[in-house]
C-alpha positions as CSV (number, residue, x, y, z in Angstrom):
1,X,76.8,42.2,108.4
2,X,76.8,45.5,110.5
3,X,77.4,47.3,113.6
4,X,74.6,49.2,115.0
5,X,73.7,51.3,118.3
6,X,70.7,50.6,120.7
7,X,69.5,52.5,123.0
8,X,66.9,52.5,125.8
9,X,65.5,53.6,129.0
10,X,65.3,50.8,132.1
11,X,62.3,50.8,134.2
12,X,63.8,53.0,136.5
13,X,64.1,55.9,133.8
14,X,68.4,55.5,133.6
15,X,69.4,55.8,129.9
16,X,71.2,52.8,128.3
17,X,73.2,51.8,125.5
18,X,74.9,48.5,123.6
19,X,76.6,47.8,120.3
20,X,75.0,45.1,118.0
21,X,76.9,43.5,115.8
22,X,73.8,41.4,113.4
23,X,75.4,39.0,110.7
24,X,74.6,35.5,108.9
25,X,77.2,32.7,109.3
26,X,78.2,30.3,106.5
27,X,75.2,28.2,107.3
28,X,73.0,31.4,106.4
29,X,72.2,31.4,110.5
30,X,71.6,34.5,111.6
31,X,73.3,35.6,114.8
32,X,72.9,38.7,117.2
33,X,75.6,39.6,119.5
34,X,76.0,42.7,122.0
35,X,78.7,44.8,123.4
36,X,78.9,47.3,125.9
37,X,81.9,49.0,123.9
38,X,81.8,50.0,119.9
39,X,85.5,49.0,119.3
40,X,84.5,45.6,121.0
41,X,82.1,45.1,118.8
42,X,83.9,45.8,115.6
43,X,86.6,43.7,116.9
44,X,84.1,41.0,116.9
45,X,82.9,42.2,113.0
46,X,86.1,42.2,111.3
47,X,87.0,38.6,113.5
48,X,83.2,37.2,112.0
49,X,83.7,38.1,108.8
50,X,87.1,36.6,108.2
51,X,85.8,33.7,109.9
52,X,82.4,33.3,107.6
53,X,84.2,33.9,104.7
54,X,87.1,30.5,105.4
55,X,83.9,28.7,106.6
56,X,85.1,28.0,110.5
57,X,82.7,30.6,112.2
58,X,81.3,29.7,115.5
59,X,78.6,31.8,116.7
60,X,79.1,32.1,120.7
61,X,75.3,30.5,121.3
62,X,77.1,27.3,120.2
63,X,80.7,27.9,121.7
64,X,82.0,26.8,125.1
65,X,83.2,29.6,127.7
66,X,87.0,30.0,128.5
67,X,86.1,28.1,132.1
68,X,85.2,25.0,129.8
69,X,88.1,25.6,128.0
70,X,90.5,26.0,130.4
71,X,89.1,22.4,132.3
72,X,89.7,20.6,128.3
73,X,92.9,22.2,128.9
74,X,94.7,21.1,131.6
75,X,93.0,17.7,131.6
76,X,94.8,17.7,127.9
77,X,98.3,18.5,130.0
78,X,97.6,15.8,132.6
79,X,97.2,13.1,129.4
80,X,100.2,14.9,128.7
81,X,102.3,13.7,132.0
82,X,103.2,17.0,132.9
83,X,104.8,17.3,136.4
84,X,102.1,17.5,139.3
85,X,103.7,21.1,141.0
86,X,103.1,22.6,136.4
87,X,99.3,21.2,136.9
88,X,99.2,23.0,139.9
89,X,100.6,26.4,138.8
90,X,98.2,26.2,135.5
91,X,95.3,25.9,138.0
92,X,96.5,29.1,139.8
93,X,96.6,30.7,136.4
94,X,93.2,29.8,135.0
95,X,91.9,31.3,138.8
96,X,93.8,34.3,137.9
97,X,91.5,34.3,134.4
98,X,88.0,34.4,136.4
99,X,87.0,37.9,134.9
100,X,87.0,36.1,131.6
101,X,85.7,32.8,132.7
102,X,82.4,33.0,131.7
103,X,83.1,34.7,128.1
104,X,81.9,32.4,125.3
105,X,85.1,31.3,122.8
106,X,83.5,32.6,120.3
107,X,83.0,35.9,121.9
108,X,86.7,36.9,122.8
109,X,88.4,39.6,121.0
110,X,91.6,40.9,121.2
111,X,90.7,44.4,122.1
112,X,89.6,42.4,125.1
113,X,92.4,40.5,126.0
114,X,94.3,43.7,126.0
115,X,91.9,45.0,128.4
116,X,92.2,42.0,130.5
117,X,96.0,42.4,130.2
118,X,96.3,45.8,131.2
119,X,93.9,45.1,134.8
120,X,96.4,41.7,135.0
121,X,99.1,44.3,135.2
122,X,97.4,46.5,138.2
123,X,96.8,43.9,140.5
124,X,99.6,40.9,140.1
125,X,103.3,41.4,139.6
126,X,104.6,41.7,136.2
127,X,106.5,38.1,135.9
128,X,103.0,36.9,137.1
129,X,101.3,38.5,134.7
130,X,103.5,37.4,131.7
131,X,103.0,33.5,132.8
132,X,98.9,33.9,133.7
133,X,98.9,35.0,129.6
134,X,100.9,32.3,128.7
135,X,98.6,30.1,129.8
136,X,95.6,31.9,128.8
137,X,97.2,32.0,125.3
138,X,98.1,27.9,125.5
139,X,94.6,26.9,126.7
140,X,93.2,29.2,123.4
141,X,95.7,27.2,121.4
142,X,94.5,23.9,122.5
143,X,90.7,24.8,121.8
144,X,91.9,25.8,118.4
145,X,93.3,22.3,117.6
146,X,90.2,20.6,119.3
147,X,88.0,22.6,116.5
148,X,86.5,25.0,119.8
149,X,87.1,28.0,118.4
150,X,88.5,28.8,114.8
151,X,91.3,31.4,115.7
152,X,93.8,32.3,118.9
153,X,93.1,35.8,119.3
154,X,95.4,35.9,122.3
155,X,98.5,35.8,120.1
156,X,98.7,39.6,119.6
157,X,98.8,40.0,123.2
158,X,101.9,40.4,125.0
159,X,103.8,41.3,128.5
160,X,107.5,42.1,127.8
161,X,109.7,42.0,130.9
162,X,111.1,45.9,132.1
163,X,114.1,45.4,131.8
164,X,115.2,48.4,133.2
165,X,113.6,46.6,136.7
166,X,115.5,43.8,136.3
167,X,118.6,44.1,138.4
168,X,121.8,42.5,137.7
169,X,123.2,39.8,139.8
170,X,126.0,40.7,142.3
171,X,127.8,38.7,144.2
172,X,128.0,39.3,148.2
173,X,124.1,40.4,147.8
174,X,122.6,37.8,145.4
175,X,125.3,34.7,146.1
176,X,128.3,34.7,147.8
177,X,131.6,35.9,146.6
178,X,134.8,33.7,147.0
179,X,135.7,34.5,150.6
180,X,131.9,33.4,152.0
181,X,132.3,29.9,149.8
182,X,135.1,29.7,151.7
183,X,134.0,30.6,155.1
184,X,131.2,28.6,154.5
185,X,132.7,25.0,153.7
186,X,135.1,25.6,156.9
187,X,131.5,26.6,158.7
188,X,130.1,23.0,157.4
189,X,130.2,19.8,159.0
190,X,128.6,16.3,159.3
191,X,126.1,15.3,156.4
192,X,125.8,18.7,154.8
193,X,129.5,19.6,154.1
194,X,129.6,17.1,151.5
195,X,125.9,19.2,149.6
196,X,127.4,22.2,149.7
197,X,130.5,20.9,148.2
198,X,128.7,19.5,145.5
199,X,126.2,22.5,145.1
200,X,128.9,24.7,145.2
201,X,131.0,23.1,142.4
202,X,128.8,21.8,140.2
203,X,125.9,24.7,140.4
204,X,122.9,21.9,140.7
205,X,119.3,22.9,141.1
206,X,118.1,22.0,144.2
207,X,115.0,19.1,142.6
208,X,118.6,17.8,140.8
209,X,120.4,16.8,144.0
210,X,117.6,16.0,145.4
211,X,117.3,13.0,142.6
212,X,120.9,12.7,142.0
213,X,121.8,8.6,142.5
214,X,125.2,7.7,143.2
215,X,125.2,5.5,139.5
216,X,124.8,8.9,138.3
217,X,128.1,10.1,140.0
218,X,131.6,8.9,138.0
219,X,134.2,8.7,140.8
220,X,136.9,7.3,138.7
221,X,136.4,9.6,135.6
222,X,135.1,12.6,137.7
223,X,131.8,13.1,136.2
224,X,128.6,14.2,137.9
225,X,125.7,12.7,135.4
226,X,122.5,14.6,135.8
227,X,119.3,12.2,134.6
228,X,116.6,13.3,137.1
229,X,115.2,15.4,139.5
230,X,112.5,15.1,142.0
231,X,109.8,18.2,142.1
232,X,108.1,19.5,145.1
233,X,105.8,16.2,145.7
234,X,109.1,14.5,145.5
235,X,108.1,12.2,142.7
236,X,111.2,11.5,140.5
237,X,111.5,12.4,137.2
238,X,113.3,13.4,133.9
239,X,115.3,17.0,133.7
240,X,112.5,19.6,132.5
241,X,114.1,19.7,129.1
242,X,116.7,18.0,126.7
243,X,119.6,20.4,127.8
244,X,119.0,19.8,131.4
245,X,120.4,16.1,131.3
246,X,123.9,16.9,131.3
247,X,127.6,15.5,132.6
248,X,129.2,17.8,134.9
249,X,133.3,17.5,135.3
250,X,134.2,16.8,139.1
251,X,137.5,18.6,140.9
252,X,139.8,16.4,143.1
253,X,138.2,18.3,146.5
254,X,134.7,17.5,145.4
255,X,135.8,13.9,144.6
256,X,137.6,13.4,147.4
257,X,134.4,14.6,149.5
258,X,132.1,12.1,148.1
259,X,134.2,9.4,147.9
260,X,133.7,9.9,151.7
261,X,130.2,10.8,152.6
262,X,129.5,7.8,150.2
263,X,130.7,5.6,152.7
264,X,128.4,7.7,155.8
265,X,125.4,7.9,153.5
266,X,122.4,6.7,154.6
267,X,121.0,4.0,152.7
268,X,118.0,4.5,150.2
269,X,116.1,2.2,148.2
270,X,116.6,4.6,145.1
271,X,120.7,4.8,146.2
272,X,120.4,8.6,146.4
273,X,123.5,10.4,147.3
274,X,121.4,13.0,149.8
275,X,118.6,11.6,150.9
276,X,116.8,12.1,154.2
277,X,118.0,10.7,157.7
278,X,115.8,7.8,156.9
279,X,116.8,7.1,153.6
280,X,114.0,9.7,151.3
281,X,114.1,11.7,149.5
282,X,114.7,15.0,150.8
283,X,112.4,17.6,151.2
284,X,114.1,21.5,149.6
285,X,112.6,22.7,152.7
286,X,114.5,20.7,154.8
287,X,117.4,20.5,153.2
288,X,117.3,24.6,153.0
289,X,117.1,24.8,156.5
290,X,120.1,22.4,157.1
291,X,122.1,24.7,155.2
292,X,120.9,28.2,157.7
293,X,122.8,26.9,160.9
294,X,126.1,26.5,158.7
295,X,125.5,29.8,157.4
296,X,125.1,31.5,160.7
297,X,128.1,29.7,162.3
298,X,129.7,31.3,159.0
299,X,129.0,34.9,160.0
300,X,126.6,35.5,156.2
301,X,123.5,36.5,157.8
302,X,121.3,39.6,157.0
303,X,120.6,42.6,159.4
304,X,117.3,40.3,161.0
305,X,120.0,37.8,161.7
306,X,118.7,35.1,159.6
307,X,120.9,33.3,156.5
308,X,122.3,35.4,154.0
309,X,121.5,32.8,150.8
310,X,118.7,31.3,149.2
311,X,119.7,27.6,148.2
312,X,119.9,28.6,144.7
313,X,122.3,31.3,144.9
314,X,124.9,28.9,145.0
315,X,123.7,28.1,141.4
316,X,124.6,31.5,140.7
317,X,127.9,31.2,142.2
318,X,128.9,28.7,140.4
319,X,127.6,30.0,137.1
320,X,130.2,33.3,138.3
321,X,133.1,30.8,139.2
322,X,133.2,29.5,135.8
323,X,133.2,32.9,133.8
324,X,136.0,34.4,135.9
325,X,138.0,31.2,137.4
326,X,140.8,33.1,134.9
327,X,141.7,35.3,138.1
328,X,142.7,32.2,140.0
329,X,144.7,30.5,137.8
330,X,141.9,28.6,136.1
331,X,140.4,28.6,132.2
332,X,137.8,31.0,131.5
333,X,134.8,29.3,130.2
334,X,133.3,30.4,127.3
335,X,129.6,31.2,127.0
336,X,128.2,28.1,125.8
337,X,130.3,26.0,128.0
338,X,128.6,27.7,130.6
339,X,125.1,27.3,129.3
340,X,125.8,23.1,128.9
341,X,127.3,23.4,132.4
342,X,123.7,25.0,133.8
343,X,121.3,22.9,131.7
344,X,120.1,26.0,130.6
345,X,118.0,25.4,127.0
346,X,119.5,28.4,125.4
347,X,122.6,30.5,125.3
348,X,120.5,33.8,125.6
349,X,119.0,32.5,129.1
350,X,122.6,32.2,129.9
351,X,123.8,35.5,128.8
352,X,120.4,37.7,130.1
353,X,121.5,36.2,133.6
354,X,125.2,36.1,133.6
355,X,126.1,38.5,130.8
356,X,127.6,40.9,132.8
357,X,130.0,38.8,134.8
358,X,132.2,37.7,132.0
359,X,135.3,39.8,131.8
360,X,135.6,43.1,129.7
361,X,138.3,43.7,127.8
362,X,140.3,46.8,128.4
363,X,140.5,48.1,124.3
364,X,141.7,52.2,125.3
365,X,144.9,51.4,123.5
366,X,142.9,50.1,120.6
367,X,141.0,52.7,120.0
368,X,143.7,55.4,120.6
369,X,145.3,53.6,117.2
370,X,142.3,53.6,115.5
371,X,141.8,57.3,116.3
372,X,145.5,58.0,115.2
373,X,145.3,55.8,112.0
374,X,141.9,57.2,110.8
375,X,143.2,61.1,111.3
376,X,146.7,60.7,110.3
């Protein structure tokens, strides 16, 4: 096995060169492969002869090209029932991977990769970036376990999130403070009084009140069950993992304000508790823009003039309301009450979002003991 340079001159007299890597596979075959780069190339070496020597080489003249593998790939997730708007954001993803798309298995290195990484970097956003790798580096799992290529050389590759870019939260910029709540349910009337309510006090995502069913919502013991959700196509569905299905504890207001819009809600065939006007379910679009004219009537718009709030950020609220409900009388909520609250599927999603709401404490006096203890 070895690495060699060629060189020639084209037709037109221009001076070229290439990297050969020349080696015999397990099956005594032997292959010739060429690279435009040397470190490409013995990349490709070390990768071939760890390969040959556990017996699982395949040469790239009998490997399938990433396109190929990325099709085996998300028709696997489809078998899989993954939602219809996932399959959609994988295919945006394998687009995203057309510079590699007609690189054989086989061929793939990790210097590579990295290459493709770093360009990833310079032309989409960072959070893009990180979940077009992910994918890259799931559809190179799957070919592994379908025998297509003997090893994942995407798993050394990595985007870590800046996290000095990532801005904290604030409330009265990224979801309203007390006061705007407050403003706000006054501001509401009619049909979508009784979401925000519910949204406000129970921090739902958007696809989960969109499914919610009025079996799932305990009026006597004041419980709010979340079992579904309905994505963008508005196909129902299970919570997207095991912590999402949750029981949510209900207040006397927000009881009091279903008890009544259940008697003014339109009737559905899957007895949802917001559906449409004609009784579907409803669209986040739609229901976004229901919630704008409230908003402006409330006075929380932005310098254009349109609504201050995203749908979401009322999650976020709610998420601040039970860290710091201590400064209205309430019980401060620890951590991973919070988490089970959100349906969030770990305690450090949780704390990298909402860390730095929950109260410091004040330990000056502490310390000025300690000082006085340790130097006495």
């Amino acid at each position: 096995m070895s690495v060699r340079k060629r060189e020639w001159t084209t037709r037109k007299g221009e001076a070229r060169e290439a990297w050969i890597v020349d080696y015999v596979d397990q099956q005594g075959e032997r292959h010739i492969e060429t690279f435009e780069r040397k470190k490409d190339a013995d990349a490709y070496q070390d990768t071939v002869r760890t390969d040959v020597s556990a017996c699982v080489h395949t040469a790239p003249n009998k490997s399938i090209t990433v396109l190929e593998a990325a099709e085996n790939w998300l028709k696997h997730v489809e078998r899989e029932g993954r939602e219809r708007s996932t399959l959609d954001h994988y295919r945006q993803h394998v687009g995203h991977l057309k510079p590699l798309h007609h690189y054989k298995l086989a061929s793939l290195t990790t210097p590579r990769l990295n290459s493709f990484r770093d360009d990833l970097l310079g032309s989409v956003s960072r959070p893009l970036a990180r979940k077009i790798l992910v994918s890259l580096k799931m559809l190179l799992k799957e070919a592994q376990r379908r025998g297509e290529v003997a090893q994942n050389v995407g798993l050394g590759v990595s985007i870590k999130m800046d996290k000095c870019d990532k801005r904290k939260l604030k409330a009265g910029e990224d979801f309203p403070t007390p006061n705007e709540v407050k403003r706000l349910i006054d501001a509401a009337t009619g049909r979508w009084r009784p979401l925000l309510v519910t949204v406000v006090f129970t921090g739902l995502r958007a696809s989960e009140l969109r499914g919610l069913r009025w079996e799932d919502v305990d009026l006597k013991r004041g419980e709010l069950h979340v079992r579904q959700r309905a994505d963008r196509y508005n196909e129902i569905g299970a919570p997207k993992s095991h912590s999402g299905q949750r029981d949510v504890p209900l207040g006397p207001f927000v009881m009091n304000t279903l008890k009544e819009w259940k008697l003014a809600c339109p009737k559905s065939e899957s007895d949802l508790v917001f559906p449409s006007s004609t009784g579907q379910i409803a669209y986040h679009a739609n229901m976004w823009k229901a919630l704008g004219p409230v908003m402006v009537r409330a006075g929380l718009t932005d310098k254009a003039g349109e609504p201050k709030y995203a749908l979401h950020a009322f999650r976020h609220f709610y998420a601040s309301w039970c860290i710091n409900r201590k400064e209205d009388g309430g019980l401060e909520l620890p951590p991973k009450v919070v988490q089970e609250r959100l349906g969030h599927s770990s305690i450090l999603m949780t704390m990298d979002t909402y860390g730095h709401l929950f109260p410091r404490g004040d330990d000056t006096a502490a310390l000025a003991a300690a000082e006085q203890a340790l130097l006495a």
